[in-house]
C-alpha positions in Angstrom: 27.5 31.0 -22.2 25.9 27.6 -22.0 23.0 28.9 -23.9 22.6 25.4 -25.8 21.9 23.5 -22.6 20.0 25.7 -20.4 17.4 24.2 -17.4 15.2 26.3 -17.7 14.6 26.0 -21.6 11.5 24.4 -20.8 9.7 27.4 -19.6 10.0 28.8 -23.0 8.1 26.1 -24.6 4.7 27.2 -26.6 1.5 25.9 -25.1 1.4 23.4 -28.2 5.0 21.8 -26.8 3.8 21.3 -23.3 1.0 19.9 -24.1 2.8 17.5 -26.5 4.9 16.7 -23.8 2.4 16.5 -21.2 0.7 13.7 -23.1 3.8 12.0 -23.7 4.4 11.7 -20.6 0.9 10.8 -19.2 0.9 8.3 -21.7 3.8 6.9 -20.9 2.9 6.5 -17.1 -0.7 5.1 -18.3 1.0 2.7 -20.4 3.5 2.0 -17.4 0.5 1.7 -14.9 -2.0 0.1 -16.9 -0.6 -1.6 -19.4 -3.1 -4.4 -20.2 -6.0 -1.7 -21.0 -3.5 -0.3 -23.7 -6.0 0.4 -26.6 -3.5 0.8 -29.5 
């Protein structure tokens, strides 16, 4: 029913998408954590 908004749409990500995400993420808590060694 809700098929447009479902929890557990993540598991159906391709490798490539997690691992898109994953490094999102890990940047963003890098960035978070150590932002003065921010080499961009």
């Amino acid at each position: 029913r809700h098929a447009f908004f479902d929890p557990a749409a993540h598991l159906s990500l391709s490798d490539v998408e997690k691992n898109q995400c994953e490094k999102y993420v890990k940047n963003l808590i890098y960035d978070d954590v150590y932002p003065q060694k921010r080499s961009t």
